[in-house]
N, C-alpha and C positions, 0 to 999 in steps of 0.2 A: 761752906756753900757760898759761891759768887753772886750779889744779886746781880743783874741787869737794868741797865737803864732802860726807858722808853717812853714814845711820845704817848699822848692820849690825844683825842680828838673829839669833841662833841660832833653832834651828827649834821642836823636840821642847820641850815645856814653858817655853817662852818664845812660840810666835805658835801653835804646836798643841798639844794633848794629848795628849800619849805615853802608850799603854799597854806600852812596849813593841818597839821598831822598828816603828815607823808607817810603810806604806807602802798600804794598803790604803783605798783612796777612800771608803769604804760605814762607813770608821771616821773619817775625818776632821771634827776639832770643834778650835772656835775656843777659844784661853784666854780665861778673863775680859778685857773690854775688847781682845782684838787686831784687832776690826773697827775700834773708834773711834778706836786707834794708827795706823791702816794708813790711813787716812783722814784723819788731823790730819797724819801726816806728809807725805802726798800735798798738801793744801789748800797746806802750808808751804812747798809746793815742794822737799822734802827726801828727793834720792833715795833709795831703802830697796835694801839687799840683805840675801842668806839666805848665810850661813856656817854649814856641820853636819856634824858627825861622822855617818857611813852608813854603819858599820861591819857593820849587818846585811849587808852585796853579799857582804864579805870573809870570814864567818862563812856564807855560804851562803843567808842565812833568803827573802835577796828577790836579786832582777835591779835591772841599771843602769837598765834600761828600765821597770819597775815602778817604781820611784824616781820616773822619770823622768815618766811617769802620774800618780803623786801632784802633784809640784812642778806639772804643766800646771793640776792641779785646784785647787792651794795657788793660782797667778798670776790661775785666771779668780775664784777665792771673793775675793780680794782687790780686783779690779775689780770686781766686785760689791756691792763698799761702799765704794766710792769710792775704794780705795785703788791703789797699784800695787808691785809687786816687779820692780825694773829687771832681777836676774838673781842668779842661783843657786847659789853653788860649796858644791863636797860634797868630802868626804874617805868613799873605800871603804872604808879602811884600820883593824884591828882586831886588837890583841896575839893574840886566838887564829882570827887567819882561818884558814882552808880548806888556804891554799898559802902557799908562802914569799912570793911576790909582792904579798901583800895583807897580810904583818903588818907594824908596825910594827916599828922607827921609821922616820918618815916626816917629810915637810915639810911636809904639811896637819894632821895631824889636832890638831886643836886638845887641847892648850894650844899647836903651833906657831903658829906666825902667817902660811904659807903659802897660805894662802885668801885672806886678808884681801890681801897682799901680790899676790897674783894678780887677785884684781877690779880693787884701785887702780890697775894697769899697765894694766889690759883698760881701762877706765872714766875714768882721768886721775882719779882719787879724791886729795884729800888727808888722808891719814890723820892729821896731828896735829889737824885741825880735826873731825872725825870721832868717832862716837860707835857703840862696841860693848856690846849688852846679850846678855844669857843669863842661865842659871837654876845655871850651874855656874862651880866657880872657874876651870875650864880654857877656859873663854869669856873670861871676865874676864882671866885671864893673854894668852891669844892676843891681846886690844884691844891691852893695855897695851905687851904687848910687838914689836907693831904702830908703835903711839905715838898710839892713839886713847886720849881720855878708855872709860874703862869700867863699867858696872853691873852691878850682879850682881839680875837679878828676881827678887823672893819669890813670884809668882806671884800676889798680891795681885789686881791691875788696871793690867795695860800699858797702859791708858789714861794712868793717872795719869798716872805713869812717864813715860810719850813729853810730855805736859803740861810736865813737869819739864826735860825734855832738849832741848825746843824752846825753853822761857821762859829757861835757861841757857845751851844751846851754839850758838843760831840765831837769823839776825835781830836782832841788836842795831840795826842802821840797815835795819831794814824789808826785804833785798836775800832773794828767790828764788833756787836754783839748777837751774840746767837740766843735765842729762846725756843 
């Protein structure tokens, strides 16, 4: 079995604008450059997935299913520019949830690396060829300790960035991956 490479993406201030546990459609906005990201990496043939702490479920603020309404909205704005998001792991889980069952410590919420670890099984992902961005160190830490390459976005222009990640960790001999 051949595994595949592939990018990860945290969500919240790395491919959306968080004001705040984002969950509410009517507020969803793209960061600088996440349309032309979502699109260079699709073109590349470079499967993309969403790894994100959703600590608001545990905390009470939103539902799984509200969540789950956004990401529909986050999958179709992403074909909409050409891009595609192969699939979606969340972590509910937040030090001051609601109930004991939703506080941490956990095996997702990043900085663990149990999301990342869970797509790769689901998906046949190879994580050391693999590449994890986010806007926090606890993204960063979850790649590395994954064993993907890792960045940490300034929130500059994830255009650039995915530029950078494609001309470094993809395609040296020209090859597309399929998932």
């Amino acid at each position: 079995m051949t595994l595949t490479p592939a990018i990860f993406l945290d969500r919240d201030n790395t491919l959306t604008i968080d004001e705040g546990f984002s969950f509410e459609i009517e507020k969803f906005q793209w960061v600088s450059g996440a349309p032309l990201a979502l699109n260079a990496f699709h073109q590349a043939g470079i499967p993309v997935f969403i790894v994100t702490n959703q600590g608001g479920i545990g905390c009470g603020l939103f539902t799984v299913d509200e969540m789950h309404l956004f990401h529909q909205h986050l999958q179709k704005m992403a074909r909409s520019v050409g891009g595609e998001i192969k699939d979606i792991a969340y972590c509910p889980h937040h030090p001051l949830a609601v109930t004991e069952a939703m506080k941490t410590p956990c095996r997702c919420r990043k900085p663990e690396p149990g999301l990342l670890f869970d797509l790769a099984d689901k998906w046949q992902l190879d994580l050391g060829r693999s590449v994890m961005v986010g806007d926090r160190n606890s993204d960063v830490e979850a790649g590395q300790r994954a064993g993907c390459h890792s960045y940490l976005f300034d929130g500059d222009d994830l255009n650039r960035l995915a530029q950078q990640i494609i001309a470094t960790h993809f395609h040296p001999n020209g090859k597309t991956y399929d998932v």
